[in-house]
N, C-alpha and C positions, 0 to 999 in steps of 0.2 A: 504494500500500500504506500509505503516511502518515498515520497518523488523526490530523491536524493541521489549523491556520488556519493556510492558506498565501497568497501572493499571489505574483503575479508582475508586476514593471515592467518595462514595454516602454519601450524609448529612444522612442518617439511620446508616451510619459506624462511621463516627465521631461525631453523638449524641452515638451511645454507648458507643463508648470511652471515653464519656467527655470531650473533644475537646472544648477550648473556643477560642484561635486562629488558624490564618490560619496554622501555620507551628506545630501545634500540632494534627492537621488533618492526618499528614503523618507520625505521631510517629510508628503507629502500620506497617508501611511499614519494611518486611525485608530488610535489606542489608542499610537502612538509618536512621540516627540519628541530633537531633538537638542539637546545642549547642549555649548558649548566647553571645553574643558580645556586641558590646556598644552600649550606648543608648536605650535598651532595643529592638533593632534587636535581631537579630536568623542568625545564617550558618545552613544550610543543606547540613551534608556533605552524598556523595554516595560510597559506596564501600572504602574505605577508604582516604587515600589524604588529612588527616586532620589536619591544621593548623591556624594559625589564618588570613590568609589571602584565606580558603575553601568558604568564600562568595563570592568569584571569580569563573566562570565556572559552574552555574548551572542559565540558561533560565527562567527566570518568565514571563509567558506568562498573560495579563487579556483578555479576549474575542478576543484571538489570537496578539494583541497587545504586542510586548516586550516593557518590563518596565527595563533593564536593563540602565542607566548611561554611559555615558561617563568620568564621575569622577571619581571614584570610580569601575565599569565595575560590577556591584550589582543593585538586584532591593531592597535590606534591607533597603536602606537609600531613596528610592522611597514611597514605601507603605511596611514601615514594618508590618500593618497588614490589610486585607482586612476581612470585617466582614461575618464568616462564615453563619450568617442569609439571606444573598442575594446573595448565588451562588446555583446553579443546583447542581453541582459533581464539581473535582476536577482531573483531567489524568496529568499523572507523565511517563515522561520516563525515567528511569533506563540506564545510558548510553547515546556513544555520539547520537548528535541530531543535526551536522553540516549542514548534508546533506539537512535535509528540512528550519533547521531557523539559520542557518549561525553561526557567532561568540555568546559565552556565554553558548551555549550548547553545555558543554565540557563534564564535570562529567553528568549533565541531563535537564531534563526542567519541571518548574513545569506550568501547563495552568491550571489556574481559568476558571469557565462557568459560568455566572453572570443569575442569574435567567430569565427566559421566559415559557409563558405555551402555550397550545391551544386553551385552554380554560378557561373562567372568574373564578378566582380566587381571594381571600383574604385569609390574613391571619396574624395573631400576633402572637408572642412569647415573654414572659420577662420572665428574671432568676433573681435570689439574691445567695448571698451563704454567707458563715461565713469560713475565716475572709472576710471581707468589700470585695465584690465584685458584681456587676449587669451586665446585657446584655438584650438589646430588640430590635427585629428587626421587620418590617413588611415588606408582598412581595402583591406585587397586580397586575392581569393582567385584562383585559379588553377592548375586542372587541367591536370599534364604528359602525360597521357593518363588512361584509364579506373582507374586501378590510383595512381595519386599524387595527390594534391590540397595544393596550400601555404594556408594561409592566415595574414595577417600585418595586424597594427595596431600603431600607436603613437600618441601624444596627450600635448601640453603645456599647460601652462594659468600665467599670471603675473599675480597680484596685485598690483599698486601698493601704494601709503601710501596707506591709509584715515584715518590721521589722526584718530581718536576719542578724546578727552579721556577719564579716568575720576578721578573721586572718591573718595578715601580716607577714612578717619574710624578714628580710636584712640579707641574709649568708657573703656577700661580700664586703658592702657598698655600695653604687652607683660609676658605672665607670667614670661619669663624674667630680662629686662634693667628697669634702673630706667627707664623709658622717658617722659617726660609724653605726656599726649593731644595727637597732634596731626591737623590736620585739613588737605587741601591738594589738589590734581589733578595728578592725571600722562599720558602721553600714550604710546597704542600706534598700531604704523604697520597692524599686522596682514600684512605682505605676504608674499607664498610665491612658490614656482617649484614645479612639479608636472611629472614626465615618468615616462611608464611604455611599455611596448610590450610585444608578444610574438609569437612565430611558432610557428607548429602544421605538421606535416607528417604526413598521414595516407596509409596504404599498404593496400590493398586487394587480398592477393595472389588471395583466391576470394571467392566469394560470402558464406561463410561466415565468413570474418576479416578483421579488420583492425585493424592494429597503428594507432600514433602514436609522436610525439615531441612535444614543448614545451619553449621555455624564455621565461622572463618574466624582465621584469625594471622596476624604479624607482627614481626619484632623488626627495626630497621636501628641499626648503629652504626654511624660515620664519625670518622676522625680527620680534620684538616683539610677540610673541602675548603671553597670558597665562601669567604663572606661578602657581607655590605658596607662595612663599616670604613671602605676607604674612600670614600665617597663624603661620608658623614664628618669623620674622623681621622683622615690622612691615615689609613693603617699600616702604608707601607710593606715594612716584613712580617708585623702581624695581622694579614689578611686573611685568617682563616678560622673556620668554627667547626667545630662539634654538635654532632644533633642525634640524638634519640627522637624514635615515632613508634607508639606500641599499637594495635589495631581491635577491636575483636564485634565480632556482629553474628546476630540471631536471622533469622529467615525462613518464614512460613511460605509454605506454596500450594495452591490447589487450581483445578481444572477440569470441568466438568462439559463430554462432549452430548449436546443437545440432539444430534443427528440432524441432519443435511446442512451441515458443514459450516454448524455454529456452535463457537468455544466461549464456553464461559472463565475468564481467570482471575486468582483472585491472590496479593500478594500482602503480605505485613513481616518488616524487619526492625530491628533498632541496631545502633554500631555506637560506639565510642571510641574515642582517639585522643592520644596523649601525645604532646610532642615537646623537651626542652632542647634548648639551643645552648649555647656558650660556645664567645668567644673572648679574648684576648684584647687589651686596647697596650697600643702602644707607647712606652715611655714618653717618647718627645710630645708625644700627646699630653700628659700629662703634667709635665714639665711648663709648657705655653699655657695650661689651663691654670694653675696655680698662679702665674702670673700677670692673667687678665683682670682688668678691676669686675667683669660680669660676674656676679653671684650663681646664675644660671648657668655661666661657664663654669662655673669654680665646682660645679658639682658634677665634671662629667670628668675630674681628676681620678680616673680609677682605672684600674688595671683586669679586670674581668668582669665579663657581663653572664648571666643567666637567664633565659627566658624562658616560661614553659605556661602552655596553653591548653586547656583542658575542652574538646567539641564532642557534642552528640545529636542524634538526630535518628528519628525516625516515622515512619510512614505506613500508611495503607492505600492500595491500588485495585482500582476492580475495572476489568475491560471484558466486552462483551465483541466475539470479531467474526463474519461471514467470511470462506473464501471465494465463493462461486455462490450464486443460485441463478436461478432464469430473467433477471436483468442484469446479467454480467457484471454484477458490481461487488465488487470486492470492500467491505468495511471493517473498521473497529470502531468503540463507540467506548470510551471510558473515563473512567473518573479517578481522582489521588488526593491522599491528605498527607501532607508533610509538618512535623515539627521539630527546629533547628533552636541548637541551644549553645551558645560559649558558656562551657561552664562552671570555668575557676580557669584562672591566670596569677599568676605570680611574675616577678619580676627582684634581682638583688644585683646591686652591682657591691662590689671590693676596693675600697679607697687604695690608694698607692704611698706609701710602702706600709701602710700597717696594718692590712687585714679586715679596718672597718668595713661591714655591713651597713650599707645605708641605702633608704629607696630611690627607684627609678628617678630622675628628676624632672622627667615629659610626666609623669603620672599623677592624675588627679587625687587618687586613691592609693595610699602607701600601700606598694603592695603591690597594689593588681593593676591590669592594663585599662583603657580606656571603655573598651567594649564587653569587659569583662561582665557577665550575668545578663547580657541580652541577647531578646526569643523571636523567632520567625514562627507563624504560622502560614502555609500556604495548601490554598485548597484550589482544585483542579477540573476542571471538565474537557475533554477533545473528542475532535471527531477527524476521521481521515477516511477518504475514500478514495477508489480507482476503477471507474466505468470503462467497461470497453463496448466503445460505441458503434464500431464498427468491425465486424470480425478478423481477429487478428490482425488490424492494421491502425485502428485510432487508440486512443486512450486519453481519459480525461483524469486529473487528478487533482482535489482539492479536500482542505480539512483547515479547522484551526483549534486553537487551544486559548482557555478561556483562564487567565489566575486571579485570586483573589487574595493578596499579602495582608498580611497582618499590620503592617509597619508601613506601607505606602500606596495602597488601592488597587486597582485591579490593571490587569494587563490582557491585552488581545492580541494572537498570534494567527496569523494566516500561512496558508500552505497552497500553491498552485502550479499545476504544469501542464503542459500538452507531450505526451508519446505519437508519434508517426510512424511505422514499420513500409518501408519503400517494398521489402522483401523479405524472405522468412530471414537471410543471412545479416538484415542490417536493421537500423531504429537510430534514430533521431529526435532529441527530447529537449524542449524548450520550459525551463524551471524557472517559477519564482518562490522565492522565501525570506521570512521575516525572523528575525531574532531578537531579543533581549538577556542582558545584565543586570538583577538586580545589586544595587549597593551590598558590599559589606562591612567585618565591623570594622576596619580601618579608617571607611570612608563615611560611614556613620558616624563614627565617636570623633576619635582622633589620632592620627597615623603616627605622629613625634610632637618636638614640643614647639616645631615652626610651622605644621599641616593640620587643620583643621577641619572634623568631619562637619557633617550637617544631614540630620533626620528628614529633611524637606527633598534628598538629590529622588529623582525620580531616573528609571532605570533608562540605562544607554540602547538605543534600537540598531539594528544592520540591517538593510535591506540587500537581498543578492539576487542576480539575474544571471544565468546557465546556459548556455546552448552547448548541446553534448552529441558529438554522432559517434558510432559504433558499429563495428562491422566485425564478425564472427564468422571464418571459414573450418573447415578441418585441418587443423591443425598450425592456424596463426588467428589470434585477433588485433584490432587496432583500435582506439577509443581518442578522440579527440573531444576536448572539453576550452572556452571561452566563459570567463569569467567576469562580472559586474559586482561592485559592493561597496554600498556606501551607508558609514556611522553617523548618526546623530546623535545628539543629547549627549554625546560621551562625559565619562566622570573624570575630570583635572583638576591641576591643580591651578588655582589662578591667584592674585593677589588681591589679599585682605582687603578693602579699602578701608577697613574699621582699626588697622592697624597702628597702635602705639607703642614706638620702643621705650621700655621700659616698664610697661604696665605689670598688674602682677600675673604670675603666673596661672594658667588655666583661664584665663578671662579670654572674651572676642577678642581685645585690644591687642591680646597679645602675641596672637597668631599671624605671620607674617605673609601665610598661607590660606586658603579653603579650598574645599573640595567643591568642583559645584558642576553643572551640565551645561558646559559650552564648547565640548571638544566636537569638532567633526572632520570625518576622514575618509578615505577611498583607496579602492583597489582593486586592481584590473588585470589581467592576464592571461595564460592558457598551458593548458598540462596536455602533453601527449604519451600514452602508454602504446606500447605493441611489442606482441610479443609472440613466437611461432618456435614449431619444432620439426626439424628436418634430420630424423634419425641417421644416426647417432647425438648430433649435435642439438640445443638448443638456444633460442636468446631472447631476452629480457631488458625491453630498454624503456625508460622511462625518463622525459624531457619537460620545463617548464620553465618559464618566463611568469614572472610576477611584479607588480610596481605597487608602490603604496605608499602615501601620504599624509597627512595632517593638514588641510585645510586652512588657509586665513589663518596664520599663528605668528606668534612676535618674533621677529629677528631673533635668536638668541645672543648674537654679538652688537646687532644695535636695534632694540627693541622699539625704535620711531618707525621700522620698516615693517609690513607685513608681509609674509610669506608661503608657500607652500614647501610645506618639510619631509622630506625624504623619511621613510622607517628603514633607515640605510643598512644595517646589520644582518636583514631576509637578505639572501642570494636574489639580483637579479636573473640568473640562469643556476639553473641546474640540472646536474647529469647523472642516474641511473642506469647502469647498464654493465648486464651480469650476462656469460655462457657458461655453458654446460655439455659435457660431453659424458655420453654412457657408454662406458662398454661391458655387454650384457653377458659375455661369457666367463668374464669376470666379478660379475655383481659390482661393478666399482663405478660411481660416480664422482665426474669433478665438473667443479662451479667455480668461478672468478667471477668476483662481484667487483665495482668500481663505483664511488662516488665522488662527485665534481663539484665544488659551488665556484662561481664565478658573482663578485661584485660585490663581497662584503666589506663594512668598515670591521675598524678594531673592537668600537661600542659605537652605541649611539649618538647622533649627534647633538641630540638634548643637552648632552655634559657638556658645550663649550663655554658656557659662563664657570665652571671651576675646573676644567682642565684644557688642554689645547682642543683644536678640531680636530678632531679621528680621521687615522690612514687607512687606507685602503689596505684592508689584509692581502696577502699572495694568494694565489688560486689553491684551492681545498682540495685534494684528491688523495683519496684511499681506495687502495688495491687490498681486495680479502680473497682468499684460498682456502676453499672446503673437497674435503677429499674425503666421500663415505663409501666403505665397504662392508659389506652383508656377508658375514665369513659365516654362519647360521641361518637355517629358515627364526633364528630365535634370538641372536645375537648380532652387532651391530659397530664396526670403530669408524671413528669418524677423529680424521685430522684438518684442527682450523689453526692459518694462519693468518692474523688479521697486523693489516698494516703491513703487507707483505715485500714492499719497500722500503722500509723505514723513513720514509719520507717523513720531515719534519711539520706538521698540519697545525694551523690554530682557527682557532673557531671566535667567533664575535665573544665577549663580555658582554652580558646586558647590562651591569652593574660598573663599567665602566675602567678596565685592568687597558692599561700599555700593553699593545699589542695582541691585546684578546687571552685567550684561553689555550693553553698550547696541548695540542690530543698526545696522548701515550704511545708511546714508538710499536715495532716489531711485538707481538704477542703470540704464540705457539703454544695451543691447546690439544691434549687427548682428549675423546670423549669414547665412553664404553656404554652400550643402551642393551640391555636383556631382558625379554620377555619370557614368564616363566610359563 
């Protein structure tokens, strides 16, 4: 019924790519790209729109469950990774996704499928690789008879010390502290521990129903990732944090087939999610704060921060859905009640050199953060249909989704497209759809102690317009997609005009910042996939062109000017494109993967009022090698090496790093898969 650009990843696509997280699963996807954030999270940005606040607007779905925040309005700080050993696939939609799953799915949605079979299964898998890294997951299903079915996975995965040097550079000194330039290298280890698992138990009392249960659960620990705070803080060498994320959630499921081929289903889950943070502030930081006459400065003299955030949420969903009957219309027809809740924040920083404990000093409340103890309700009604108007050649598609928020009024989503089939081999689909972002607490309350929420912002909308043709023969297809999208209402930050320096702290006066809905932006493009198989050999290529903007916005170096601004950090071009070669009397497959981007800065260009204007990174390209052989109809080795040139690659900073983010050299992985 989705009149969307969808995909789906099968665990055989991101074993070949050599995929060891979830958000590197999606690498090989045109038109999308990952980039690091703190703590050892990931944004995924779509089509362009990339800044360091792109972990906003893109739906993470786990076994239809959103995992997104009310903190934060992100599922990175939820499960920033789910172990790709215990999902099925992975479906992604490209664009908005209002219409069926409400706020978050702005830019897209990404829906995890947690493993289930039909039939008894087992299975193991453990890798190692050099430098220091492992992963092992096991998946097991197994029917107590006709009417019960278990099915259960879990997966670990550990990172060593990567050990990557990174480059600092003060063009300007810090705008807050008297600070000189200074210039020097600092050093992250990058390493994690990743566990996650889950168990399904489904019951089959008739033909006609069948209930479930679930519960999931994850541990996530990083050490010396990237942080924020050099931006804020000049952190220089100490630019990196630590972060724990623990996860765990209930899920009920039932479905009830009505006969002639209408389902009734019916969902209710709750999750909870912990997450603290800590990092490091640097000396000479400290040093310049102690002797500013600001009071408000004098209290950011500390040498470690902790931050930790407490979110939960949960829901009930009831959808009633036809797939055929004798007006060829295809529906669903459903309804959802959400309630989101931040529900304890703490915050302690560490004075320099003696240990004192003393509260945050953006914080209203010693203690706790700004958003800390506020509730979202949101209640739901959609509809989506898809008419085939004309036998297998037209198709009409339209739906919309209706919210009612607790905190800011109701929202209207539309969904619309036209399908044309020239011929059984081809189809051409002209999409329209609508999105929204509600606010979260950042942008609600208040984000630090110079940004300013506001309860009044009303949610940011994207409009997108598709034209998609596609053509499917035996054994190649080719899909060509044009893109339209444009933001209104966006949430920025703009200047206070209520602002007084000096006022006291927590007051309007004193915020030299708000949040408020005057951003608007665009973005235009086209992604080309094709892909064919000419036994022995295969290929897989994937191409796109993306542009994106900000609208009417101030000069950043002379703010009398107005401009159109680049979201320069997206790849104007990028490159996908992987072969394969089988040879069947050896059971042995090999894959060469390649990814290109062409046309990134270092960071964004936003940063030019506290650091220089950003260079253009060098061109991005990794060569990966996967080589699987099937030594058993039961047994499985597979050698990946990724980065197979050691080619030196850096990727944009959202957060604003000299020279970006520099990717990990040569890696050389075993993997062993056994079904018992």
């Amino acid at each position: 019924v989705v009149g969307s650009t969808v995909s789906s990843i099968t665990p055989e696509e991101w074993k070949q790519a050599g995929a060891r997280r979830t958000h590197e699963a999606l690498d090989n996807e045109p038109g999308v790209v990952n980039y690091r954030t703190i703590g050892g999270s990931n944004i995924l940005s779509i089509r362009g729109y990339t800044n360091n606040a792109s972990v906003r607007g893109v739906s993470w779905q786990l076994d239809g469950v959103p995992l997104n925040t009310l903190t934060y309005g992100t599922a990175a700080h939820t499960v920033p990774d789910w172990s790709l050993g215990t999902l099925n696939k992975i479906e992604m939609i490209k664009g908005p996704g209002s219409a069926l799953y409400g706020s978050d799915a702005f830019h897209g949605v990404v829906s995890l499928k947690t493993f289930e079979n039909d039939e008894d299964f087992y299975s193991a898998d453990v890798a190692g690789a050099y430098p220091a890294y492992y992963d092992a997951s096991t998946r097991i299903s197994k029917g107590i008879n006709d009417k019960v079915r278990i099915d259960a996975a879990a997966g670990t995965a550990f990172q060593g010390d990567l050990d990557i040097d990174y480059e600092y550079e003060d063009t300007e000194g810090s705008p807050v502290f008297d600070l000189s330039p200074k210039n020097g290298t600092g050093n992250r280890k990058y390493e994690y521990e990743s566990m996650s698992g889950m168990v399904k138990v489904k019951v089959k009392p008739s033909e006609r129903l069948e209930m479930g249960v679930g519960f999931y659960g994850s541990h996530w620990d990083a050490n010396e990732h990237t942080s924020v705070r050099k931006l804020v803080m000049h952190q220089r060498e100490t630019d990196i944090m630590d972060n724990e994320a623990d996860f765990l959630m209930g899920k009920l499921t039932m479905n009830y087939d009505f006969g002639r081929d209408i389902i009734f289903e019916a969902d209710a889950y709750s999750w909870e999610s912990d997450r603290i943070e800590y990092s490091k502030i640097d000396p000479d930081t400290f040093l310049a704060a102690a002797n500013s006459p600001s009071p408000k400065v004098n209290a950011l003299a500390i040498t470690d921060a902790t931050d930790a955030s407490k979110n939960g949420r949960s829901g009930l969903r009831f959808a009633l859905k036809q797939k055929d009957n004798r007006y060829n219309l295809q529906w669903v027809l459903g309804c959802d009640y959400n309630e989101m809740k931040v529900k304890d924040t703490s915050s302690r920083l560490e004075l320099y050199p003696s240990g004192q404990e003393v509260d945050n000093y953006f914080l209203p409340v010693p203690g706790k953060a700004p958003f800390d103890g506020i509730e979202r309700d949101i209640s739901s009604i959609f509809l989506q249909t898809k008419w085939e108007a004309v036998d297998d050649r037209l198709f009409f598609i339209a739906g919309a989704r209706h919210d009612s928020y607790s905190d800011f009024g109701d929202q209207l989503t539309p969904r619309t497209g036209i399908i044309y089939k020239p011929g059984e081999k081809s189809s051409i689909k002209a999409l329209y759809g609508q999105a929204f972002r509600a606010a979260f607490g950042n942008e609600l309350t208040s984000a630090s102690a110079v940004v300013l929420g506001s309860k009044d912002i009303d949610p940011e909308v994207i409009d997108v317009y598709e034209l998609v043709y596609m053509y499917r023969d035996e054994g190649w297809k080719l899909s060509l997609n044009g893109f339209y999208s444009k933001l209104t209402d966006g949430i920025i930050k703009v200047a206070n005009s209520s602002y007084v320096p000096g006022s006291p702290a927590s007051s309007l006066e004193s915020f030299p910042e708000i949040y408020a809905n005057e951003g608007e932006s665009r973005s235009y493009g086209a992604v080309v996939s094709f892909s064919c198989n000419f036994d022995p050999f295969g290929l897989d290529l994937g191409l796109s062109y993306a542009k994106s903007e900000a609208v009417d916005v101030n000069d950043p170096i002379d703010s009398t000017k107005i401009i159109d601004q680049e979201y320069d950090v997206f790849p104007e071009y990028s490159l996908k494109f992987g072969v394969f070669y089988f040879r069947e009397e050896q059971d042995v497959r090999f894959h060469l993967n390649n990814i290109l981007y062409l046309g990134m800065k270092e960071y964004p260009s936003t940063y030019k009022t506290s650091l220089r204007s950003p260079d253009d990174l060098p061109p991005f390209w990794r060569t990966d090698l996967n080589i699987c052989k099937k030594v058993t109809e039961k047994m499985e080795l597979t050698l990946d090496i990724r980065n197979l040139f050691n080619r030196t690659n850096n990727m944009p900073s959202v957060w604003g790093m000299k020279d970006g983010l520099e990717e990990p050299g040569i890696s050389v992985l075993v993997r062993a898969r056994y079904k018992f």
